[in-house]
C-alpha positions as CSV (number, residue, x, y, z in Angstrom):
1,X,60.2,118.0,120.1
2,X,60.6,120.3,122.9
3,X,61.4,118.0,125.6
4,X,63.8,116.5,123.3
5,X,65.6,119.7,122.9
6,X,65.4,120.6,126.8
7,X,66.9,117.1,127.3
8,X,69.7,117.5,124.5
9,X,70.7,120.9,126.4
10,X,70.6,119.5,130.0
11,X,72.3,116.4,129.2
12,X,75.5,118.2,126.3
13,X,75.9,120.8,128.8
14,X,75.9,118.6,131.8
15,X,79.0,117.0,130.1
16,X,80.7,120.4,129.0
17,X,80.8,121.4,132.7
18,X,82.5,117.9,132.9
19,X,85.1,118.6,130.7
20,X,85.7,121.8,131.7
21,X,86.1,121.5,135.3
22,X,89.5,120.4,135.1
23,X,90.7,123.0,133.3
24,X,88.8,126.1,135.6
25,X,91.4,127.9,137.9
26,X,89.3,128.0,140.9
27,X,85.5,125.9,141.4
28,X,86.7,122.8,140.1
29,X,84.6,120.9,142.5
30,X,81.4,123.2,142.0
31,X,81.8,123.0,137.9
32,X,81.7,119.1,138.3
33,X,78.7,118.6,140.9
34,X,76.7,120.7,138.3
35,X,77.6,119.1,135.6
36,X,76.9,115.8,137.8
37,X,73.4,117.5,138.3
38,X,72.8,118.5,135.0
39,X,73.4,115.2,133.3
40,X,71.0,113.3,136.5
41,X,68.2,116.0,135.6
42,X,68.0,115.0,131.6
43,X,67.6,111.4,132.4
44,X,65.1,112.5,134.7
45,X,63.6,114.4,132.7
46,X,63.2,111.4,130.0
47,X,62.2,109.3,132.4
48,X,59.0,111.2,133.5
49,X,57.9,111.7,129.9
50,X,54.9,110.4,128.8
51,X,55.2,107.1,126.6
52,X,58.1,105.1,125.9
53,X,59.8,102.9,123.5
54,X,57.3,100.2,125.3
55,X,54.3,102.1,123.9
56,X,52.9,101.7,127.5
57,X,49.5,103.8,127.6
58,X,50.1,104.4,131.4
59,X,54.1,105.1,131.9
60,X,55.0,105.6,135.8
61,X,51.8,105.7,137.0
62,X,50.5,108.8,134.7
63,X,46.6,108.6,134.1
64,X,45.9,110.0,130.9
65,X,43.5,112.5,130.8
């Protein structure tokens, strides 16, 4: 449950720095490259995660122990 909620908040607010990066006076550039980052660091994040919707005992390469 947490790493869904740390995904959630990585990925929504990856996207708010989207929208709002049009709209910011000054940083444009800086608000969108973050927001870039953000979004790229949830689907990381999911990625790495243990198990999958294959039910794959070892995802990426992760011995369980």
């Amino acid at each position: 449950m947490v790493d869904f909620i740390v995904f959630m908040v990585l990925f929504l607010g990856g996207f708010y720095l989207f929208g709002i990066s049009h709209s910011l006076p000054t940083g444009q550039g800086l608000a969108f490259t973050a927001g870039i980052l953000l979004v790229s660091l949830a689907l990381a994040w999911v990625m790495r995660q243990r198990g999958s919707a294959t039910k794959r005992s070892d995802n990426w390469n992760q011995n369980n122990k």
